[in-house]
C-alpha positions as CSV (number, residue, x, y, z in Angstrom):
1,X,0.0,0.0,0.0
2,X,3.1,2.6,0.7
3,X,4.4,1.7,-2.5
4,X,1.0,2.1,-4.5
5,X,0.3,5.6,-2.4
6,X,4.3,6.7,-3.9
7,X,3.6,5.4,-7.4
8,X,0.1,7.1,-8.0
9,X,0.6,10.1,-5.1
10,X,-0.7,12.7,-7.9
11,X,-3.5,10.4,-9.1
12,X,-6.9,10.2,-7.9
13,X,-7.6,7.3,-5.1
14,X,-10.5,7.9,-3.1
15,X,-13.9,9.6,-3.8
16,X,-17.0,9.4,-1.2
17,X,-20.0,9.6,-3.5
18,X,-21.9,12.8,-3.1
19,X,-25.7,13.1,-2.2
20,X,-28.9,15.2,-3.9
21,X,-31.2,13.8,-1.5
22,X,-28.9,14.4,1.2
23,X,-27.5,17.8,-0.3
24,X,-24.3,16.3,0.7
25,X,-21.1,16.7,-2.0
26,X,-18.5,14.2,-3.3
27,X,-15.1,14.4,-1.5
28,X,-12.0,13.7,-3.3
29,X,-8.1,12.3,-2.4
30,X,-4.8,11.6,-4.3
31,X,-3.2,8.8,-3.1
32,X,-0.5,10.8,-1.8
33,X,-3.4,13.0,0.4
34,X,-5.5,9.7,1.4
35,X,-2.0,7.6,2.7
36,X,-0.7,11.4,4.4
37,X,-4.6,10.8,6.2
38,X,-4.0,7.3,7.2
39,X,-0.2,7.9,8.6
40,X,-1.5,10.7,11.0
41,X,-3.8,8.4,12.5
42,X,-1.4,5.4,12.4
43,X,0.9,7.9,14.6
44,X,-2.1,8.8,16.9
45,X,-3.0,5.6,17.9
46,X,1.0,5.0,18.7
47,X,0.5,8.0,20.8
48,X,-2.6,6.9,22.5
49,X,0.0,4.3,23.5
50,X,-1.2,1.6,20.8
51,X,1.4,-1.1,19.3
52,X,1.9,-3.6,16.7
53,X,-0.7,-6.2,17.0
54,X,-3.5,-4.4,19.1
55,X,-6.8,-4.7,18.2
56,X,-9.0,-1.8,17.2
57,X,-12.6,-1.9,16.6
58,X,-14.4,0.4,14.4
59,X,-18.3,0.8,13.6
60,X,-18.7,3.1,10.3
61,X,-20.1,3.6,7.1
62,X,-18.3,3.9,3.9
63,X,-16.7,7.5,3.9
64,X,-13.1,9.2,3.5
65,X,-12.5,8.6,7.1
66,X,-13.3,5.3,6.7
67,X,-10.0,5.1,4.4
68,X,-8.2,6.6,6.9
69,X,-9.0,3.8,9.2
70,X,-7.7,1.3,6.5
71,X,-4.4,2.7,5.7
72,X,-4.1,4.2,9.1
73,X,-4.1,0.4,10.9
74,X,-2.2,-1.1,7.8
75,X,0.9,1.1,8.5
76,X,0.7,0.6,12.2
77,X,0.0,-3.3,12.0
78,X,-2.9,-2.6,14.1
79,X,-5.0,-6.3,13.6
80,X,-8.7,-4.6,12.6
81,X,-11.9,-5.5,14.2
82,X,-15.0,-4.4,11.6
83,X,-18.6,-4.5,13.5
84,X,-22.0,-4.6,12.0
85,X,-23.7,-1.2,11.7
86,X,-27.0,-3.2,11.6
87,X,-25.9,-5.3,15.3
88,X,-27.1,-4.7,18.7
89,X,-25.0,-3.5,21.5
90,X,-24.8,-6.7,23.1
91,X,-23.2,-8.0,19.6
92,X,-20.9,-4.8,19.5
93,X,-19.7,-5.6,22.9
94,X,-19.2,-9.1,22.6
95,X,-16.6,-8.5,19.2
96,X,-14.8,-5.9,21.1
97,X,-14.8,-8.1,23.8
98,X,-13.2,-11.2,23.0
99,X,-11.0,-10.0,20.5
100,X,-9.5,-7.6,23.5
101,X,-9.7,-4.3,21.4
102,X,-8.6,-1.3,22.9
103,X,-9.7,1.1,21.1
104,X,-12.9,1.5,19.2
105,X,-13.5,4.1,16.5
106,X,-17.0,5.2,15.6
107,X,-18.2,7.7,13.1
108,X,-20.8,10.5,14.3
109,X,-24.0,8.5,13.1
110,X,-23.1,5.4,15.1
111,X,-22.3,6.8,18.2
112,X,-25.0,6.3,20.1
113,X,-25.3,2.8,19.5
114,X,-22.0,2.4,21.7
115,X,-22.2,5.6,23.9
116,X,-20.6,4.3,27.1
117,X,-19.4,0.6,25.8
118,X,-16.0,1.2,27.2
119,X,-17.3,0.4,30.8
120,X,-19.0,-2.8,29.5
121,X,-15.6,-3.9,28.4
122,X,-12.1,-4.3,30.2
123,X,-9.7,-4.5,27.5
124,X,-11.1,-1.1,25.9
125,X,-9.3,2.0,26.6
126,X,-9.7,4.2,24.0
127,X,-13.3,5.2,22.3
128,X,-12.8,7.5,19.0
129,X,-15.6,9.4,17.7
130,X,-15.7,11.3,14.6
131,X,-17.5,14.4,15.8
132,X,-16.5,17.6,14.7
133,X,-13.0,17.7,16.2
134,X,-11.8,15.5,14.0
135,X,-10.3,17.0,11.6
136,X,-8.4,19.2,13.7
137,X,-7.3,16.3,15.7
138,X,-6.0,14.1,12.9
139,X,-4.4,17.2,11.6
140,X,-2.5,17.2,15.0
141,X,-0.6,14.4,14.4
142,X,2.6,13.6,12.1
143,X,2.3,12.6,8.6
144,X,5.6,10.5,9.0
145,X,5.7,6.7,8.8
146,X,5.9,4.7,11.9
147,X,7.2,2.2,9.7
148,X,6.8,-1.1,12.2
149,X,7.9,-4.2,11.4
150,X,5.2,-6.3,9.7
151,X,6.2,-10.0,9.0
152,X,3.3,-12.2,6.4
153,X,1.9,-14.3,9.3
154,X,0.8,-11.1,11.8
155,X,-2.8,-10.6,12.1
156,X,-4.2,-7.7,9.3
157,X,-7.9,-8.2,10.5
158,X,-10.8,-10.1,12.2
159,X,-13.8,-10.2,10.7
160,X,-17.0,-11.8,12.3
161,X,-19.1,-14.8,10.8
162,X,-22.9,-12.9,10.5
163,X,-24.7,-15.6,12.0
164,X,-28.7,-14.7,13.2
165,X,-28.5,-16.9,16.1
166,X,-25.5,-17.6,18.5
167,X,-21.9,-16.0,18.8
168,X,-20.4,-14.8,15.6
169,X,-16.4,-16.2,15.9
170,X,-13.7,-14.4,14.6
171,X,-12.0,-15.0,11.7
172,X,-8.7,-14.0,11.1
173,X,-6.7,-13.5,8.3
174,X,-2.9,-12.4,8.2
175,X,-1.2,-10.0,6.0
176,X,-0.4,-12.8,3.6
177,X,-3.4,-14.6,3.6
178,X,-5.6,-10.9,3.0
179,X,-3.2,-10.6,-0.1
180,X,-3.8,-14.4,-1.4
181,X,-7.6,-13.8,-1.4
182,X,-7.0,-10.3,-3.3
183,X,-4.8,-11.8,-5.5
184,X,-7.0,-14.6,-6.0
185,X,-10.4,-12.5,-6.5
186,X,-9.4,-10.6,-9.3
187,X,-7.4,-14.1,-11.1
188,X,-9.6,-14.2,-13.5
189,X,-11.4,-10.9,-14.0
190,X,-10.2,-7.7,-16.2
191,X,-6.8,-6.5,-15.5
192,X,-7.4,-2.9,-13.4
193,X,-5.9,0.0,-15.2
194,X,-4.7,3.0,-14.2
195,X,-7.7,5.1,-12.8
196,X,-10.3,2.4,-12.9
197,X,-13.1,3.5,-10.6
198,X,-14.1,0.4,-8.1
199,X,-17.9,1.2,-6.4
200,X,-18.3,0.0,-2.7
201,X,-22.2,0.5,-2.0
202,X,-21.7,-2.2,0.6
203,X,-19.3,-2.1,3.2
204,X,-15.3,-2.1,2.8
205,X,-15.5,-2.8,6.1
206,X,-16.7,-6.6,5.1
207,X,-16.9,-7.8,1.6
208,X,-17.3,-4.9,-0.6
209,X,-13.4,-4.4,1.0
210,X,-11.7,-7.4,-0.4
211,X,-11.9,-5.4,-3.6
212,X,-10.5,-2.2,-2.1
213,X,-6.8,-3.7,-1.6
214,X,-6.2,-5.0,-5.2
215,X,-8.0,-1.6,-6.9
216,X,-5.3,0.3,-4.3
217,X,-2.9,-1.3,-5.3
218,X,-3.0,-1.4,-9.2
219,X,-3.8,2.5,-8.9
220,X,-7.3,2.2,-9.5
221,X,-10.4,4.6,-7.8
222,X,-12.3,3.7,-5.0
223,X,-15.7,5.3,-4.9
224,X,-17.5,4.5,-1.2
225,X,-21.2,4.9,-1.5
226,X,-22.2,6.1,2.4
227,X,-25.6,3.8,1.9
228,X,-27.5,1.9,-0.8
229,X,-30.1,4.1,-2.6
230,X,-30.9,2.2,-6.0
231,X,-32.1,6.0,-7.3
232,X,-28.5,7.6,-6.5
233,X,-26.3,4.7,-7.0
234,X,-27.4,4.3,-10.6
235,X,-26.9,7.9,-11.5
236,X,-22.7,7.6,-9.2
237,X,-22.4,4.9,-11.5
238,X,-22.7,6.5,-14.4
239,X,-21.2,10.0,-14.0
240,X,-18.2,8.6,-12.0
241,X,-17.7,5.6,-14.8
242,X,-17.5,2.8,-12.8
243,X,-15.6,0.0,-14.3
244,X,-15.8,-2.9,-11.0
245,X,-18.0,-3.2,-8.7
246,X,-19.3,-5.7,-5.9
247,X,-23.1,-6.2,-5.5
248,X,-25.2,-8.4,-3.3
249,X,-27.9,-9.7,-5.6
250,X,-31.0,-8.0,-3.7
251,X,-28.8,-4.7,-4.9
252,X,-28.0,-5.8,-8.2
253,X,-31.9,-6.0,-8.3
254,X,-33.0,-3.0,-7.4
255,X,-30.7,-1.7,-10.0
256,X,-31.6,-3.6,-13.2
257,X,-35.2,-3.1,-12.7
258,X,-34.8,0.4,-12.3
259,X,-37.2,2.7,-14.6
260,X,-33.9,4.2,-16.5
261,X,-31.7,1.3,-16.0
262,X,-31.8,0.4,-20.2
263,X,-31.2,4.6,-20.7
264,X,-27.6,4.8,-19.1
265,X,-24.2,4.3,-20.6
266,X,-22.8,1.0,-19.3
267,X,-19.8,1.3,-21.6
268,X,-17.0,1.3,-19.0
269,X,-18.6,-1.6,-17.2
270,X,-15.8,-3.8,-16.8
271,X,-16.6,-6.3,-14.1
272,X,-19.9,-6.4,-11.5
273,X,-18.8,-9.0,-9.1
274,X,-21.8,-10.6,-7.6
275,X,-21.6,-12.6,-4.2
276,X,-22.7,-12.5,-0.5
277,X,-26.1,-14.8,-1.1
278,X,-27.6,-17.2,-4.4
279,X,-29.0,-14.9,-7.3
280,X,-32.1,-15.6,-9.1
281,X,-31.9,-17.0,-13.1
282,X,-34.0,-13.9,-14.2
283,X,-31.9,-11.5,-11.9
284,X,-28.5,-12.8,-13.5
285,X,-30.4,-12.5,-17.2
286,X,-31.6,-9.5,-17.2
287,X,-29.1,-7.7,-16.0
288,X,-26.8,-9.3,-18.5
289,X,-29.5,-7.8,-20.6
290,X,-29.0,-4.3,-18.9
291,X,-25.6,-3.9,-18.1
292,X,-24.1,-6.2,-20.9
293,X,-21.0,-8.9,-20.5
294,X,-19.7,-7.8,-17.6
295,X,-21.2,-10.1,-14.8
296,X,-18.7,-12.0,-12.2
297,X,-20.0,-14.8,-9.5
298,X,-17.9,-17.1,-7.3
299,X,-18.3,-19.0,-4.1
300,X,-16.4,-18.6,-0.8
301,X,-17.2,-17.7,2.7
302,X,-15.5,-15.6,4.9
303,X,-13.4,-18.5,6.5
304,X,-12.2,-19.4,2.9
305,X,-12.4,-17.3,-0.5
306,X,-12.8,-16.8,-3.4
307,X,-12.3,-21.0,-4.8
308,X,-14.9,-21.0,-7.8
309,X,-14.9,-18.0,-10.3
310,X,-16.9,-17.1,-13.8
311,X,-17.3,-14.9,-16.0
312,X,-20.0,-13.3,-18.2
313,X,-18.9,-16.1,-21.6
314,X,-19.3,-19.1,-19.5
315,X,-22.0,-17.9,-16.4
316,X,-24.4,-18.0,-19.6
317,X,-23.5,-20.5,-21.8
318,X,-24.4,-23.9,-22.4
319,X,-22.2,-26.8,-21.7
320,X,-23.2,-30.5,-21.7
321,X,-24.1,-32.0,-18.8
322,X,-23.9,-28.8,-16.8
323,X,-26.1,-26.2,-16.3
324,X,-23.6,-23.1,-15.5
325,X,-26.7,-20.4,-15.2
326,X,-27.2,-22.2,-12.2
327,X,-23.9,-22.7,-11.2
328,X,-21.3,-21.2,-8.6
329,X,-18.7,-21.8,-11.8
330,X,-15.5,-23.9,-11.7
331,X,-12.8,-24.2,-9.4
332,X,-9.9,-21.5,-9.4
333,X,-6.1,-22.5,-10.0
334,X,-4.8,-21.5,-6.6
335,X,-7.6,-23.8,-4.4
336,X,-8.8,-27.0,-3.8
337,X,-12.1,-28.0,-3.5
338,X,-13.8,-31.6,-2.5
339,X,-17.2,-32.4,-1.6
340,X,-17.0,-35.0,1.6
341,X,-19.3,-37.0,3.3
342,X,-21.1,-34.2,6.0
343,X,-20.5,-37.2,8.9
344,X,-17.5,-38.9,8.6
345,X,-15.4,-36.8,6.0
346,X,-15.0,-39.0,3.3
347,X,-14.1,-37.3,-0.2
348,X,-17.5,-38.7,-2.6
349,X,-17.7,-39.2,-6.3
350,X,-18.5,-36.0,-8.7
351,X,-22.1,-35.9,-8.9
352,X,-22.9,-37.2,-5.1
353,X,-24.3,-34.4,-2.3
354,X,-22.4,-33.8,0.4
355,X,-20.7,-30.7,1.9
356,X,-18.3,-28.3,0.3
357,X,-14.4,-28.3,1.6
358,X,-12.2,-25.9,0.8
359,X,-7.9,-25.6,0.8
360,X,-7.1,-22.1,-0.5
361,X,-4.6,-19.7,0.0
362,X,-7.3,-16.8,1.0
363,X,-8.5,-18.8,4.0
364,X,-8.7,-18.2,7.7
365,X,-5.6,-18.7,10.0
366,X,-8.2,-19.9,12.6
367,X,-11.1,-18.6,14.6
368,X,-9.4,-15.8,17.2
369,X,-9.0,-17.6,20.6
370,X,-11.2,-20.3,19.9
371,X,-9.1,-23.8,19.1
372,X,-12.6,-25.8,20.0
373,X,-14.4,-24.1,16.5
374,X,-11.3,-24.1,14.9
375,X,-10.6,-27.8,15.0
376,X,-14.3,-28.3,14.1
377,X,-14.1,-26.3,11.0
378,X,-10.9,-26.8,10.2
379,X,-9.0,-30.4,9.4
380,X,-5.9,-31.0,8.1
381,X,-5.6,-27.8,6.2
382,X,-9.0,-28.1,5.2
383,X,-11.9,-25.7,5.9
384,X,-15.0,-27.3,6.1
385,X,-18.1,-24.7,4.9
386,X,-21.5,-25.9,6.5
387,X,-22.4,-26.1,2.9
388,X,-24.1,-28.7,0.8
389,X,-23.3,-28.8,-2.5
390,X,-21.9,-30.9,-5.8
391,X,-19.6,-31.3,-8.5
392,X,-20.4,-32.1,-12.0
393,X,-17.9,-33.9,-14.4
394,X,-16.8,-30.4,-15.9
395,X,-16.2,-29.4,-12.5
396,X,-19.1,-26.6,-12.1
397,X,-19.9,-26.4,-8.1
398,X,-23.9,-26.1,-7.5
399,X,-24.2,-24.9,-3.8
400,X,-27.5,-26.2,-2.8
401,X,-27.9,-24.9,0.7
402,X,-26.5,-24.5,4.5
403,X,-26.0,-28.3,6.1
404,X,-28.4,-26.8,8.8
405,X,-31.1,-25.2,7.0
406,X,-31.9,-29.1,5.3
407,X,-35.3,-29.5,5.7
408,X,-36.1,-33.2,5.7
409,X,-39.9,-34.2,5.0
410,X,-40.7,-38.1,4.9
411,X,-37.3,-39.4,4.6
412,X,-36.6,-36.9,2.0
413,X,-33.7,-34.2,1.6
414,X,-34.9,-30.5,0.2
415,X,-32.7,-27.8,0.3
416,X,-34.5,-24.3,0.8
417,X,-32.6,-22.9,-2.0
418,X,-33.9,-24.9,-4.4
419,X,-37.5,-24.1,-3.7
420,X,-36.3,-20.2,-3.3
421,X,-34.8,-20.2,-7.4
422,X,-37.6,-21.7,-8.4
423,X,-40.2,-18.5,-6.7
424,X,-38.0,-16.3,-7.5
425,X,-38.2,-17.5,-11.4
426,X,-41.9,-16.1,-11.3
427,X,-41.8,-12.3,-13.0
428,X,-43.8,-11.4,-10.0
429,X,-41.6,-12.4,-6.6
430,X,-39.0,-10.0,-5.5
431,X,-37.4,-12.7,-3.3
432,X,-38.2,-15.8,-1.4
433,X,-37.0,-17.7,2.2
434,X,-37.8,-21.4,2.5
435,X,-37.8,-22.8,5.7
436,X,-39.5,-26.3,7.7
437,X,-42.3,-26.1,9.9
438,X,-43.8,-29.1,11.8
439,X,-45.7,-31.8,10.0
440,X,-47.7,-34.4,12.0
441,X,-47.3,-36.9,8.8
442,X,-43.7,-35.8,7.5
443,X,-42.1,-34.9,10.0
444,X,-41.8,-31.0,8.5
445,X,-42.8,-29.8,5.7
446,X,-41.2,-27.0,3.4
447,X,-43.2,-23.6,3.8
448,X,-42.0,-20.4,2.1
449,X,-42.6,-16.8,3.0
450,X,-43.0,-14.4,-0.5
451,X,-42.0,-10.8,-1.3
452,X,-44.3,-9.8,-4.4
453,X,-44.1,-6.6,-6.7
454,X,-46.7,-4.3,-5.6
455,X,-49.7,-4.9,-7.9
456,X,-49.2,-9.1,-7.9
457,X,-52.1,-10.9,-9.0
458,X,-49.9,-14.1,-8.1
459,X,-51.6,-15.9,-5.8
460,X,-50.3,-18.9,-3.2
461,X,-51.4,-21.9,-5.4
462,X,-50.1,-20.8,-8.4
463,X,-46.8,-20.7,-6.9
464,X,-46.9,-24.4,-5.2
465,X,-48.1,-25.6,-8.3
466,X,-44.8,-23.8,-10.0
467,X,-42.8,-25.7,-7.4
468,X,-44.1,-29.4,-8.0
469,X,-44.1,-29.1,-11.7
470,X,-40.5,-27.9,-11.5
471,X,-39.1,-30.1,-8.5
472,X,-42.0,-33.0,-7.9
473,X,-44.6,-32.8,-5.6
474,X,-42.9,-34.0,-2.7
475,X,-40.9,-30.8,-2.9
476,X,-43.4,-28.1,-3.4
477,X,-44.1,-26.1,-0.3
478,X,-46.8,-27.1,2.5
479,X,-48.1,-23.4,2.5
480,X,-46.6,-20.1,1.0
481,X,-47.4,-16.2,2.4
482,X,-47.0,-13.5,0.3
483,X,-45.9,-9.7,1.3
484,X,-44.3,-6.7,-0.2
485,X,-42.2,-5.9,2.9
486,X,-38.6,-7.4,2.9
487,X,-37.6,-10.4,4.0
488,X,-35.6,-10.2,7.3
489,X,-31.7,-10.0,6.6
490,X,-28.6,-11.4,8.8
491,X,-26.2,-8.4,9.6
492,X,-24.1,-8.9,6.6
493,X,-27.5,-8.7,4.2
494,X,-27.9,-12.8,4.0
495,X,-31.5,-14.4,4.1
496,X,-32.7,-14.8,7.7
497,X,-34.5,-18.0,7.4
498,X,-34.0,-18.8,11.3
499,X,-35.6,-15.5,12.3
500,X,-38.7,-16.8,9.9
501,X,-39.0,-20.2,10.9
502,X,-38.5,-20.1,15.1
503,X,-42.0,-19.2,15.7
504,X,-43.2,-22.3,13.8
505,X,-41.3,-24.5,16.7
506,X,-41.8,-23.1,19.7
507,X,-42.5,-25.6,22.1
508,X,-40.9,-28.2,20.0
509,X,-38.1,-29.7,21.8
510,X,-36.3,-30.5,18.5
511,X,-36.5,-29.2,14.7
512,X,-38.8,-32.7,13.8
513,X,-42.2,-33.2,14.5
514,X,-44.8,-36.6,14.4
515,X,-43.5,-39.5,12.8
């Protein structure tokens, strides 16, 4: 990152999109103004009496300072601890806690949310706010480089797995092992050029920011988009010429069906990397239709990523035997990837179920402090994902759902996910969660919960009957509700399936009923 910020010190690296609605303007840095930012406030956390290796929280949204906060911790090997704008404080106070931060930095906005968290937790000496001051303090401080030594294996950053029911863990990454999944990402996509704008509407504090390294490094732009508005980000895109991008699909949604999506110039679209949950057929096809070949998807979670990769030529292609459209693509040179037996391990035949396993250079060194999760989720260099999924014999991976979220009805297997592509495929439904409520005959049964365009005349039968005549009639769902509010999200904008089906069980004493 120094030697990117020297190289490019005159040429445009950061921009924090502007907003009409807001009546807030776009703020610009060189790299040699954004990495000047950064040292100051590497060189006032030394002076707050931080060293190499401490953890430091932060709770933001994407803005300038939230670049200063990236290069700041990078040249003070500081290990950083990203929470979830949309947690609770007893979440906030458990990732500060365990990882042992000692210093938290909020922006203005979030402040509240944490007001007086630094009695709740021992380790925590120092709480930062953005507030008005903050300027003048950061211009208090030295632009000079601190310089520490920073060997490949220190800890770079912890991010938390976004569960919706538990303790998230920690996952941590070293310098080397944040560079490996960087490198890895952008294997296969466009080479960046010089000046390449990258948009961040999600987070670069989660996975929006495995993008921001790479495009930093290659001298490219990145644009940080304070919050998702599909009215504003269209018209960023545009003006500011984005060429990359990362997009969860509800976003990429919103976009593509926008009334003047077909009416913008989507020449400099280079690559729209799409990831975080599964995408719909007719999401993925029309906005090829929109935005034209530029369309990226590959799987990974945050324990281990990227390992499958494909582009716009084969995501819509046709190849015998596979079906790529629904597809998580193929394998990438740097990874390995087996699907094993979910009990005992085993490595099965292409074409058999079972759950996904990952070796890969971009994986976890462990969860932080917690050998007992680690050892479960990770064997003999392995990472094992919680997913289901399965090869075919061109090596395409088909990720068919979470080992947890199985729903089994009369002896039978059905993934949610299956059900959920299939709703979704109706030009009426916005999105769809699948999840298993008691059955006195089967055990449970698959029931689904619908977001419909305002206007629907859709109704629930015609939507089971879409189900068995796609999947079979043992697979169609029980019962299906239809709204046009949005589904309930995990933290990090994942399907909440859990939050849907709990009220279904209570006072079940386990997830299977009659029989």
């Amino acid at each position: 990152m120094r030697r990117s910020a020297s190289f490019h010190s005159q040429y445009p690296a950061v921009v924090e999109a502007g907003s009409v609605a807001d009546g807030r303007p776009s703020r610009r840095l060189s790299y040699g103004q954004a990495w000047s930012r950064g040292l100051r406030l590497a060189n006032a956390f030394g002076d707050l009496g931080l060293e190499p290796g401490d953890r430091i929280g932060v709770l933001e949204d994407n803005t300038l300072e939230s670049v200063d906060f990236f290069c700041g911790t990078a040249a003070a090997n500081l290990v950083r601890v990203p929470l979830y704008p949309r947690n609770g404080r007893d979440a906030h106070r458990h990732m500060l806690d365990h990882t042992g931060c000692r210093a938290l930095v909020v922006s203005r906005s979030h402040a509240d949310a944490v007001a007086g968290i630094e009695n709740e937790v021992p380790s925590l000496d120092h709480v930062i706010v953005r507030g008005p001051d903050y300027e003048e303090w950061l211009a208090g401080h030295p632009d000079t480089d601190p310089d520490p030594p920073v060997e490949q294996d220190d800890w770079f950053i912890i991010r938390h797995t976004g569960g919706t029911t538990g303790r998230s863990k920690g996952v941590g990454y070293s310098h080397k092992t944040w560079l490996d999944a960087g490198r890895d990402w952008f294997y296969n996509l466009p080479p960046v050029e010089l000046g390449d704008v990258c948009q961040h509407a999600g987070p670069i504090s989660h996975g929006s920011g495995y993008l921001f390294t790479p495009i930093w490094l290659s001298g490219g732009v990145n644009l940080l988009i304070p919050k998702f508005d599909a009215d504003e980000v269209i018209e960023i895109m545009e003006s500011e010429r984005v060429a990359y991008g990362f997009l969860v699909p509800a976003m990429l949604n919103a976009l593509v069906r926008h009334p003047t999506a077909t009416e913008r110039d989507w020449s400099h679209l280079k690559c729209i990397q799409i990831g975080g949950a599964p995408i719909a057929d007719d999401t993925a096809l029309l906005a090829r239709e929109v935005l034209g070949p530029c369309l990226y998807q590959g799987y990974g979670q945050t324990e281990a990523l990227p390992i499958t990769m494909m582009g716009p030529t084969e995501w819509f292609s046709e190849v015998e035997g596979s079906n790529p459209l629904r597809s998580a693509g193929r394998p990438l040179p740097f990874g390995d990837l087996e699907i094993v037996d979910p009990d005992t391990g085993r490595p099965l035949a292409l074409g058999e179920e079972g759950e996904i396993a990952i070796r890969c250079d971009g994986q976890m060194s462990g969860f932080w402090e917690n050998p007992e999760a680690t050892a479960e989720r990770m064997r003999d260099g392995w990472v094992l994902t919680g997913d289901i999924g399965k090869l075919d014999d061109n090596g395409y991976l088909y990720v068919l759902d979470r080992k947890d979220d199985m729903i089994i009805s009369g002896g039978f297997n059905i993934w949610p996910a299956e059900l959920e592509n299939v709703l979704t495929d109706h030009p009426q439904v916005v999105e769809a969660a699948v999840f298993g409520v008691p059955s006195e005959r089967w055990g449970e049964s698959p029931s689904a919960v619908v977001t419909i365009v305002e206007g629907a005349t859709v109704t629930e039968d015609e939507l089971i009957a879409l189900c068995a005549e796609r999947l079979g009639s043992y697979k169609r769902p029980a019962s299906v509700v239809l709204t046009t509010d949005e589904l309930p999200k995990s933290p990090v904008g994942k399907l909440a399936r859990k939050t849907l089906r709990e009220p279904h069980w209570e006072g079940h004493d386990r997830r299977v009923a009659g029989n």
